[in-house]
mmCIF file of the C-alpha atoms, coordinates in Angstrom:
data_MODEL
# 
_entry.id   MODEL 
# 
loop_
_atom_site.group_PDB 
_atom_site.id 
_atom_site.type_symbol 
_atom_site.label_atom_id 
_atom_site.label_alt_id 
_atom_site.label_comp_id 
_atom_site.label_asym_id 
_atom_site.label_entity_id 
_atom_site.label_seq_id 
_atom_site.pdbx_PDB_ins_code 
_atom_site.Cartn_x 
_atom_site.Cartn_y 
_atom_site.Cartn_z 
_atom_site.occupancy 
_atom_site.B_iso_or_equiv 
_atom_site.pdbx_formal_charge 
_atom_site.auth_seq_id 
_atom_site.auth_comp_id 
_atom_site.auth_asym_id 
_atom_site.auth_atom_id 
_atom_site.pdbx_PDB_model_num 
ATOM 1  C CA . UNK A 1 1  ? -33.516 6.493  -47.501 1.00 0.00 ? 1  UNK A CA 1 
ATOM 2  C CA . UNK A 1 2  ? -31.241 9.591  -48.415 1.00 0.00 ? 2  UNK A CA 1 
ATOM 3  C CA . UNK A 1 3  ? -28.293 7.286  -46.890 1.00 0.00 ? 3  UNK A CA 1 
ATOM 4  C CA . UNK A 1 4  ? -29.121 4.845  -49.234 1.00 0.00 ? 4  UNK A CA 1 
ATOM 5  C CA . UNK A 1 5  ? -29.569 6.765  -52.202 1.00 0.00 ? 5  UNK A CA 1 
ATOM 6  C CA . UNK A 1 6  ? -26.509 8.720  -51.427 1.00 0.00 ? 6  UNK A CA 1 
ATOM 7  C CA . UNK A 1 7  ? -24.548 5.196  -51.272 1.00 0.00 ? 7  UNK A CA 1 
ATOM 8  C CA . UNK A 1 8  ? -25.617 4.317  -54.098 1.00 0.00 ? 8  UNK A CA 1 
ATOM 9  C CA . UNK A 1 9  ? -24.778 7.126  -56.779 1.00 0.00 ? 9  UNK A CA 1 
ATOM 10 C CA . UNK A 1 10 ? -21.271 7.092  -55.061 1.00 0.00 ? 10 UNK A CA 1 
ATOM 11 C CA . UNK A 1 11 ? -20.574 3.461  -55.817 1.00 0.00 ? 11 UNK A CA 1 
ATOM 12 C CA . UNK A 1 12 ? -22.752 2.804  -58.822 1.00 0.00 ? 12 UNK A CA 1 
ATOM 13 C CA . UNK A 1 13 ? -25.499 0.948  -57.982 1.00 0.00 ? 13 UNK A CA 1 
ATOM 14 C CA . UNK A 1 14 ? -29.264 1.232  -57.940 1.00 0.00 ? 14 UNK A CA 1 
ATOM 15 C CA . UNK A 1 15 ? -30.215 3.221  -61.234 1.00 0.00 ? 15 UNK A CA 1 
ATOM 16 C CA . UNK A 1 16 ? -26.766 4.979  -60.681 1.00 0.00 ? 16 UNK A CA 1 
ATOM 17 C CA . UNK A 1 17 ? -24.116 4.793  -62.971 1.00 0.00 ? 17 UNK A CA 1 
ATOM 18 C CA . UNK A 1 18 ? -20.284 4.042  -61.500 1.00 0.00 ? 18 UNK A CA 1 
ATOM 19 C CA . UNK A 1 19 ? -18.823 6.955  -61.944 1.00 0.00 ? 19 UNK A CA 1 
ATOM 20 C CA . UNK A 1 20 ? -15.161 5.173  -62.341 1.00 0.00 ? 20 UNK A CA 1 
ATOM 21 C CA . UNK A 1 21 ? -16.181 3.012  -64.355 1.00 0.00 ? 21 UNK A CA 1 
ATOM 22 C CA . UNK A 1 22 ? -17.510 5.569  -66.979 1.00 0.00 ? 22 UNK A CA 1 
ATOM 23 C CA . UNK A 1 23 ? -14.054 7.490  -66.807 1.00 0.00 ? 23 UNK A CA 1 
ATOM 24 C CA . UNK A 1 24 ? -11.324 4.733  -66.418 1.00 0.00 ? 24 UNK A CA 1 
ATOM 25 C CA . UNK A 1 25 ? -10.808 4.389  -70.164 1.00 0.00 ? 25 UNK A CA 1 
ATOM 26 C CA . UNK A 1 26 ? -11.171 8.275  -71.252 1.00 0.00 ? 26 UNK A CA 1 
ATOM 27 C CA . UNK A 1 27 ? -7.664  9.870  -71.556 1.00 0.00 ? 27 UNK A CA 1 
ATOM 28 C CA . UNK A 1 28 ? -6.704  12.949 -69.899 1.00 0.00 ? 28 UNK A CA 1 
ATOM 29 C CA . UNK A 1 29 ? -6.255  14.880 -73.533 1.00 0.00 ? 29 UNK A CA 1 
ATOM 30 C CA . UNK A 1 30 ? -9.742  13.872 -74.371 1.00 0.00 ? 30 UNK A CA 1 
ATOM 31 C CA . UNK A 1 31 ? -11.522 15.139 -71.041 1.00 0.00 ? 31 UNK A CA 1 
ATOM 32 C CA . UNK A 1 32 ? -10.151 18.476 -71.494 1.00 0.00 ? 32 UNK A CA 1 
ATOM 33 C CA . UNK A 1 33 ? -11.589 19.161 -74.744 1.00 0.00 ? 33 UNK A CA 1 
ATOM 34 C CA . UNK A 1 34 ? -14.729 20.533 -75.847 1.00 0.00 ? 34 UNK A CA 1 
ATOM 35 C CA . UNK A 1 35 ? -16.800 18.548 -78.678 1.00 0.00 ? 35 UNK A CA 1 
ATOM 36 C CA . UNK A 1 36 ? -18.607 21.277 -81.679 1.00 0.00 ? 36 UNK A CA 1 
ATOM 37 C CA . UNK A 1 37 ? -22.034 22.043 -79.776 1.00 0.00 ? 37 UNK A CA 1 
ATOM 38 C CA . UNK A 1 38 ? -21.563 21.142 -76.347 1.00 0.00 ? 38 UNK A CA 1 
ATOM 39 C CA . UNK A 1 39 ? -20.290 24.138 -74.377 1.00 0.00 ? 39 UNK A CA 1 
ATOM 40 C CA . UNK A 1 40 ? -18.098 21.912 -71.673 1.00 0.00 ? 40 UNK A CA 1 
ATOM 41 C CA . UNK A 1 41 ? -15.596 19.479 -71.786 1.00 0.00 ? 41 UNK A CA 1 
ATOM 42 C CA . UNK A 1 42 ? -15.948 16.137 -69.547 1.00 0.00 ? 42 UNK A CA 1 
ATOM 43 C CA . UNK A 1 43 ? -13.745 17.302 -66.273 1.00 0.00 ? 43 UNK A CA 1 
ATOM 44 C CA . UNK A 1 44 ? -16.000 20.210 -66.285 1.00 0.00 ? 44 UNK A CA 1 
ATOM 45 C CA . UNK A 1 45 ? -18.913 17.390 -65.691 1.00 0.00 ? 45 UNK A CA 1 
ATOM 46 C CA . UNK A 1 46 ? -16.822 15.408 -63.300 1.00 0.00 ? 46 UNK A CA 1 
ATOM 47 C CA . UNK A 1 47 ? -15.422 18.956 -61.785 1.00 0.00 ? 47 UNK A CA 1 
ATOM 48 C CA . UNK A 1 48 ? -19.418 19.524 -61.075 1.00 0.00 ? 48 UNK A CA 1 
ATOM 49 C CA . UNK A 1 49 ? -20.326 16.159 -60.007 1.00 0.00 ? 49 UNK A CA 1 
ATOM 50 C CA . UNK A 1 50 ? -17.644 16.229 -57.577 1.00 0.00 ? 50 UNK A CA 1 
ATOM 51 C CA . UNK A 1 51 ? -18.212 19.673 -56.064 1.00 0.00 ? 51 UNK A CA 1 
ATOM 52 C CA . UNK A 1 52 ? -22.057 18.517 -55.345 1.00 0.00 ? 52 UNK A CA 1 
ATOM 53 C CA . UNK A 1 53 ? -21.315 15.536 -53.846 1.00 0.00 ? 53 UNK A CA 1 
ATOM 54 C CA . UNK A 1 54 ? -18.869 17.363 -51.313 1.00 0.00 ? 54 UNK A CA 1 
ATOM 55 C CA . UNK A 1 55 ? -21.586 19.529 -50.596 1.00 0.00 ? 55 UNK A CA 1 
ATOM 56 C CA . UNK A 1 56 ? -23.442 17.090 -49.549 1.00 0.00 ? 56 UNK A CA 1 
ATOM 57 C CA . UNK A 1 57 ? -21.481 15.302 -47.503 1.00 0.00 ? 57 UNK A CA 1 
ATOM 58 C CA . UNK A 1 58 ? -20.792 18.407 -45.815 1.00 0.00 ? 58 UNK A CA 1 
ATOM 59 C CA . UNK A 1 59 ? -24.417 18.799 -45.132 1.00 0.00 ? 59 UNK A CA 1 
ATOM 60 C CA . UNK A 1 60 ? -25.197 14.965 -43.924 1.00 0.00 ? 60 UNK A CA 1 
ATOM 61 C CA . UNK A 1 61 ? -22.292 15.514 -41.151 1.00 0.00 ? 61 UNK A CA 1 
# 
């Protein structure tokens, strides 16, 4: 099930968003800057998202 689940975040399917898909059309200028009340920018989501997906795949193996 974990498998599964796992599969699916990664390639946007399920009740998972595709993560490429939702960044393809945001320029780099944009992603690196903050919007009045939100404290991060969007690479510090994606910098996030990608750091806990490493993890675990490093913990599946």
């Amino acid at each position: 099930m974990l498998d599964r689940t796992f599969d699916e975040l990664l390639h946007g399917k399920g009740a998972h968003a595709d993560p490429v898909a939702c960044m393809e059309d945001v320029p780099a200028g944009m992603a690196g800057k903050t919007i009045d009340g939100f404290p991060h920018c969007i690479w510090q989501f994606v910098s996030h998202m990608n750091y806990w997906m490493e993890r675990n795949q490093e913990n599946r193996r």
